[in-house]
C-alpha positions as a Markdown table, in Angstrom:
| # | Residue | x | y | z |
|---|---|---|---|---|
| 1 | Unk | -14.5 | 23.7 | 8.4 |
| 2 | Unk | -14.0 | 27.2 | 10.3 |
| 3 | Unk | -16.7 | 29.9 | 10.0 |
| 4 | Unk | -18.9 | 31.9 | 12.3 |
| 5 | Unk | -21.8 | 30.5 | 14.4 |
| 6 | Unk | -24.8 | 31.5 | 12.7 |
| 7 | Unk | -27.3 | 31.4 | 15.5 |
| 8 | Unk | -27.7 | 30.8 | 18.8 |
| 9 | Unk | -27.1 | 26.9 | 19.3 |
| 10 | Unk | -30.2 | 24.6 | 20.6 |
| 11 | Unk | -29.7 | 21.7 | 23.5 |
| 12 | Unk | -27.7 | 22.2 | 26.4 |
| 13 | Unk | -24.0 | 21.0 | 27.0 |
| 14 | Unk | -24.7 | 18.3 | 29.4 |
| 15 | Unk | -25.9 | 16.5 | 26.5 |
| 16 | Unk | -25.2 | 18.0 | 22.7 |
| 17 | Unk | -25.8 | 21.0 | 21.3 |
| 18 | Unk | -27.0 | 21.9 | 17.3 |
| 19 | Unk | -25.8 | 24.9 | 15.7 |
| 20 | Unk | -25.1 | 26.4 | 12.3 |
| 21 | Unk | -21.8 | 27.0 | 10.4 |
| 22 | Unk | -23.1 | 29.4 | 7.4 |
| 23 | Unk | -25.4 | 26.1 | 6.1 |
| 24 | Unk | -24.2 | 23.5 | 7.7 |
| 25 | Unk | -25.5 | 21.7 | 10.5 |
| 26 | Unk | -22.9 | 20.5 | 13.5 |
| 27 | Unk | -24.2 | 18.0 | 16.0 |
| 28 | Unk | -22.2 | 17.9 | 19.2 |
| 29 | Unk | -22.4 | 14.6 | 21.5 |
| 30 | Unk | -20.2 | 13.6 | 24.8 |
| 31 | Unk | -17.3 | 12.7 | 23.4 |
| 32 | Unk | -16.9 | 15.7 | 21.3 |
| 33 | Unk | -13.4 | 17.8 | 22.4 |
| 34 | Unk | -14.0 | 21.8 | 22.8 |
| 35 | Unk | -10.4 | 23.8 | 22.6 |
| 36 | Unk | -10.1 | 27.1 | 23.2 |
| 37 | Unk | -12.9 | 27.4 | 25.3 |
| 38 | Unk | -15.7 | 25.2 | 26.1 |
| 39 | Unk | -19.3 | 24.1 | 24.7 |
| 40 | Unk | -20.8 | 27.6 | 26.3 |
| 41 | Unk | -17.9 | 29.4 | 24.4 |
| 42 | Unk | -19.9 | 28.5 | 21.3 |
| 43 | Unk | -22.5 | 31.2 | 21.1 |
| 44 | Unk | -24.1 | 33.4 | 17.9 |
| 45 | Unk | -21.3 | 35.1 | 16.1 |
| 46 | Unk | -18.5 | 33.1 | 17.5 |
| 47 | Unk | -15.8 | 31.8 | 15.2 |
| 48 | Unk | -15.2 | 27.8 | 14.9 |
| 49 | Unk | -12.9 | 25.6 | 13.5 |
| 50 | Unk | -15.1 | 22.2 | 13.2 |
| 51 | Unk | -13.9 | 18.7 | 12.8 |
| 52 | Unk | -15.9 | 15.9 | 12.3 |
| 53 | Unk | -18.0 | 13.0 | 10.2 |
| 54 | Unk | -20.1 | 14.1 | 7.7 |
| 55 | Unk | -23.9 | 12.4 | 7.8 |
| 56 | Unk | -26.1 | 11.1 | 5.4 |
| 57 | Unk | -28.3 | 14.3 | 5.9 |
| 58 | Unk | -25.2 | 16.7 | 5.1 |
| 59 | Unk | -24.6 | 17.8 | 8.8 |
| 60 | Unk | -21.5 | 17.4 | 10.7 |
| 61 | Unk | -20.8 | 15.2 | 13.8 |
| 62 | Unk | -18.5 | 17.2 | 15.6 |
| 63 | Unk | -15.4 | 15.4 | 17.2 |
| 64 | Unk | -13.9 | 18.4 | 17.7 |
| 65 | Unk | -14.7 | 22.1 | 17.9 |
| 66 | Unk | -12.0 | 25.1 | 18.4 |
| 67 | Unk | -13.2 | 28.0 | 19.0 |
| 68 | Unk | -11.2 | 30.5 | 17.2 |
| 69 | Unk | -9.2 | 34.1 | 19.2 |
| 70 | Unk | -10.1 | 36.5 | 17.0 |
| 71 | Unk | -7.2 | 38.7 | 19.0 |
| 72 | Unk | -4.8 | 36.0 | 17.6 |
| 73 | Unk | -4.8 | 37.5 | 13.7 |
């Protein structure tokens, strides 16, 4: 799934973070792999490229996150 981070994202890096792709809930944990940047690249407005298993509840555990060089178009 790639879209824009709709919010600022909750929790802290050390552990997981929450945040919003249009919908769509994406829980980071440990083992989730940032590329092209790192768990702080993925602020409000940034655009992600999200891997990951699908929940019961609908949101996405993220096993990987790219976040997306908008310079690279």
């Amino acid at each position: 799934m790639t879209g824009t981070v709709a919010a600022k994202p909750t929790g802290t890096c050390a552990t997981s973070i929450t945040f919003f792709v249009g919908t769509t809930k994406v829980v980071t944990n440990a083992s989730t792999v940032f590329e092209e940047g790192s768990c702080a690249s993925v602020v409000a407005g940034a655009v992600v490229e999200v891997e990951g298993i699908t929940q019961l509840d609908g949101s996405v555990l993220a096993t990987e996150v790219s976040i997306e060089d908008e310079s690279d178009d």
